[in-house]
N, C-alpha and C positions, 0 to 999 in steps of 0.2 A: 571924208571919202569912204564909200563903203568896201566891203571885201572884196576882195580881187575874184573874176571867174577863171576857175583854176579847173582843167580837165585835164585826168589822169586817167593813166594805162588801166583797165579792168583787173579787179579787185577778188578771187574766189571769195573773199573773206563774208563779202558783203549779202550772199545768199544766207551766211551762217547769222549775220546782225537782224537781218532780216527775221527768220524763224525766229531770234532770240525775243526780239520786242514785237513780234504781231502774236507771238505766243503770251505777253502778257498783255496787250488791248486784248487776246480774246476773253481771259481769264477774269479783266475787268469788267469786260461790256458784254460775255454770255451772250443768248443769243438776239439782244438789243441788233451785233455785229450779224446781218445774212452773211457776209463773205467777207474777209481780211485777204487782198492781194499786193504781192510785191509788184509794182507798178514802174514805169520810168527807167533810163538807160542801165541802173544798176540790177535791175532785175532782169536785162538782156545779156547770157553768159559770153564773154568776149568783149562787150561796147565798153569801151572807155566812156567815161562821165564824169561829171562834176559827183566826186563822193559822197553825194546825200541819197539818203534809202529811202525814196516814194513810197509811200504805204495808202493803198484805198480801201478803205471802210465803206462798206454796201450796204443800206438801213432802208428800210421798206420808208421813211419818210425822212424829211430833213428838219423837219416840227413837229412835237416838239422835238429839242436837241436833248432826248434821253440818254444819248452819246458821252453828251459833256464832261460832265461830273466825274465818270470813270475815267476819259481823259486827262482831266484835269488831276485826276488824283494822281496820275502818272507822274505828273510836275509836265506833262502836253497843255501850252497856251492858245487858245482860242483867237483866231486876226479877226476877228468883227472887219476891218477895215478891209479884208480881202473881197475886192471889186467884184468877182463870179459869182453872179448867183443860183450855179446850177451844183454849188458842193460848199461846204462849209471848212475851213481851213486851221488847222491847226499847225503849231510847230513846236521844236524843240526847248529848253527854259535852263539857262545855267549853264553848268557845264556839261550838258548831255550828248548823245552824238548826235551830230546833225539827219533830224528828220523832216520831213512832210508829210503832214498826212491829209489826203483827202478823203473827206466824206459825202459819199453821194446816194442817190438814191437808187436803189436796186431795179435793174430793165431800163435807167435813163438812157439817153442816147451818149454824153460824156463817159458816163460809167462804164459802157459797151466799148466806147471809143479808146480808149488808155486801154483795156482788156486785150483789143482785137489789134490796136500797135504795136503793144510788147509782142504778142503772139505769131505778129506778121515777122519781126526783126528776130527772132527766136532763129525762123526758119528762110531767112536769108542773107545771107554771109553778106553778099554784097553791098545788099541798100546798107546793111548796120557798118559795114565797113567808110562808105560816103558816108553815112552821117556825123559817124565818128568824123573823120577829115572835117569837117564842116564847121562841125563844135569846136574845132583846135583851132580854125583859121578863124575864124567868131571872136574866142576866148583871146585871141592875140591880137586881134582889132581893137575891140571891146572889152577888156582887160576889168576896166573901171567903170562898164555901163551896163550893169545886166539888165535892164529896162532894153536896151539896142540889141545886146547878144541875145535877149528870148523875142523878143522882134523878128530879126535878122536870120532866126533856123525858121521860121512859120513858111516860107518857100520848099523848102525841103522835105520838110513833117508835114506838107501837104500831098507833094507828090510821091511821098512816100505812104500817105495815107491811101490814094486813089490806089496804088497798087496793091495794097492790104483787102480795101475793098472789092475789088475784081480776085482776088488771091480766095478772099472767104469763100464768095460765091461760086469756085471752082473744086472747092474742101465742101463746101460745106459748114463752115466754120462756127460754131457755139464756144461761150467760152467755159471750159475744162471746171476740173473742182477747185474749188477755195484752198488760199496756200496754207491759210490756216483752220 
């Protein structure tokens, strides 16, 4: 059976984990890393989430993986077997705290796309408030199927997308400096 999908009340803690470890990818990977962003519902102040800290890695290419090695020295494990082929995927090793990290390439459209979500849910209470709800009613369906519960939000993280989109275009919207 794998781990249960567990979402929890929003975490202040989790901006501070965040600077802690994109401060050492950056120290490893110099400027291999264009941009290190906290990405994903724990980088949204307020969104409850499943307690893992999204990290994206912005690399002028995805080959070669000059990336790797410094990850890896981290004790960060490379999923070869991660199905996307628009970001390379890493994860946590041992007892570390649970990360993600993706790496993509800097101006893609995914890499823009995570950027311009956070950024939209930043600055509206409401949709980040439904999502949240969503993710809890999900997580208590789907308890033991996170293949169904990441399924299962794609309705939502879409029309929440279309409203991001129309949102940019009304800003203006670029995304901001690197968190690290």
């Amino acid at each position: 059976m794998s781990d249960p999908v567990i979402v929890v009340p929003y975490d202040k803690t989790w901006k501070d984990e965040f600077q802690m470890i994109g401060g050492q990818i950056r120290q490893a990977l110099g400027e291999i890393a264009v941009r290190i962003d906290h990405i994903g519902s724990t980088s949204v102040t307020g969104l409850d989430a499943k307690p893992v800290i999204d990290i994206q890695i912005s690399v002028d290419s995805l080959e070669p993986m000059d990336y790797r090695l410094g990850l890896e020295a981290l004790g960060y494990i490379y999923r070869a077997d991660n199905p996307d082929l628009t970001k390379r995927y890493f994860r946590e090793s041992g007892s570390m705290r649970r990360t993600h990290i993706h790496v993509r390439e800097s101006g893609s459209w995914p890499e823009q796309f995570a950027l311009l979500f956070r950024d939209y849910l930043r600055e509206h209470l409401a949709d980040c408030k439904r999502y949240a709800d969503v993710k809890y009613q999900l997580a208590e369906k789907y308890q033991y199927e996170r293949e169904r519960y990441v399924e299962e939000k794609e309705p939502v993280i879409w029309e929440i997308a279309r409203k991001a989109h129309s949102w940019s275009q009304q800003v203006g919207w670029k995304p901001g400096k690197t968190d690290i």
